[in-house]
N, C-alpha and C positions, 0 to 999 in steps of 0.2 A: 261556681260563682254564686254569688248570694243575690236571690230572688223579692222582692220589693211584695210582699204582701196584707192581706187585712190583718188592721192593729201596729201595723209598723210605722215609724216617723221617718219624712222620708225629708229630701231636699231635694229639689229640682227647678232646672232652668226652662223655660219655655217660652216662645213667641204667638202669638195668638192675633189670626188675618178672620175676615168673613168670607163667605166662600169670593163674592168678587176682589178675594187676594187685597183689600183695603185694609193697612193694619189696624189693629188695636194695640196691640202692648209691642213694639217692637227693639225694646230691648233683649239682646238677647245672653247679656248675664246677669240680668233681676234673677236672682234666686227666692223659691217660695220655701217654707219649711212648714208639712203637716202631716197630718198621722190619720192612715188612710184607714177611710169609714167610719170616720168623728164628723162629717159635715160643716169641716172649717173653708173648704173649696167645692164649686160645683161637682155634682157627682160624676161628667162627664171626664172631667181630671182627674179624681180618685179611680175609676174604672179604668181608663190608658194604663197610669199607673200601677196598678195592681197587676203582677207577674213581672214588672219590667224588671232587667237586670240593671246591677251599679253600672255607669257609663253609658247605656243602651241608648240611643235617639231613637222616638218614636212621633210617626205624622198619624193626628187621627182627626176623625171630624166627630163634631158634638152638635147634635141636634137640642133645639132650642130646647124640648121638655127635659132633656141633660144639663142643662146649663142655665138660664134665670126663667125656664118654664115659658109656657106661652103668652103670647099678649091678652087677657084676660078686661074680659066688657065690662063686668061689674065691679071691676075697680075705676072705668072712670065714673065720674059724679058731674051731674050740674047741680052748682049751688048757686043761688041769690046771694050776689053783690053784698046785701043787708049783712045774711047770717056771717059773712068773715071778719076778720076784726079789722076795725077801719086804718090801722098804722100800716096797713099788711100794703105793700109795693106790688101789686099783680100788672105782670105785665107776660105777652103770649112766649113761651119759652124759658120765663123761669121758673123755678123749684126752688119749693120751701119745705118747712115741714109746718105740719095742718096738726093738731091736737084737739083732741075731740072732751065731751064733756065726761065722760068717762073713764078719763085722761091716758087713754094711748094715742100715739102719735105714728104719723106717716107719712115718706117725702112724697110729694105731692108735683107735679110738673101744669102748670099752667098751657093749656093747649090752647081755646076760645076765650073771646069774652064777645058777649053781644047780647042788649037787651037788658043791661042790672044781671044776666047770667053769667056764672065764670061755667066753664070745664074745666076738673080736674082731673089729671091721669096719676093714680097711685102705682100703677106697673114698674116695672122695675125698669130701669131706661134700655137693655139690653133684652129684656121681654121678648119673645118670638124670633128671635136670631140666633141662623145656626153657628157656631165657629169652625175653625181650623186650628189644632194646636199644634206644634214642634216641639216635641220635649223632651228636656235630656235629663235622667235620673242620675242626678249628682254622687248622691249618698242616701244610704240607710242608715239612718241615725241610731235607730233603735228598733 
């Protein structure tokens, strides 16, 4: 039987809980199609995957530096009120994207505001959490 490994395209099914078993994806015929060791999927999903066989289900857990890395301090910011642009809707909770004068841009999650200061969290919303994957190798595409 044929073996799912690096450089291969692969397709697979997968559901995806936190460890308190809360889901996150729980469909469980969304199909993904990627080609493992291109870094189109957390590396945590490429790694399960790598060795599995066509049809094989596999339960694995993915620590947070596996999957969107740690919740990281220096990305968030406090800025003054002033320097944002006055159209901009800030309110605690949501997310925009922030475009700096150097013109990269970055979604941005609105946590504080107090004092003329906002905090912004540039982390990724899944930042510092482990998962649980189920996954089932569809196909080896190529």
């Amino acid at each position: 039987m044929e073996t799912a490994q690096m450089g291969n395209k692969v397709k697979v099914k997968y559901q995806t809980t936190l460890p308190n078993h809360e889901f996150v994806s729980d469909d469980p015929n969304k199909e993904v199609e990627f080609r493992i060791g291109s870094h189109e999927v957390i590396p945590g999903l490429e790694k399960a995957v790598d060795g599995m066989q066509r049809g094989e289900t596999r339960e694995v857990n993915v620590k947070a530096r596996d999957a969107f890395g740690h919740h990281r301090d220096d990305l968030v910011l406090k800025v003054n009120r002033a320097n944002l642009p006055p159209d901009s809707e800030l309110k605690v909770g949501k997310s925009f994207i922030l475009h700096s004068k150097n013109g990269s841009k970055a979604r941005v999650k609105v946590t504080d505001m107090q004092n003329g200061w906002v905090i912004l969290d540039a982390n990724h919303p899944s930042a510092g959490k482990n998962f649980r994957f189920r996954i089932k190798l569809v196909d080896i595409v190529e």
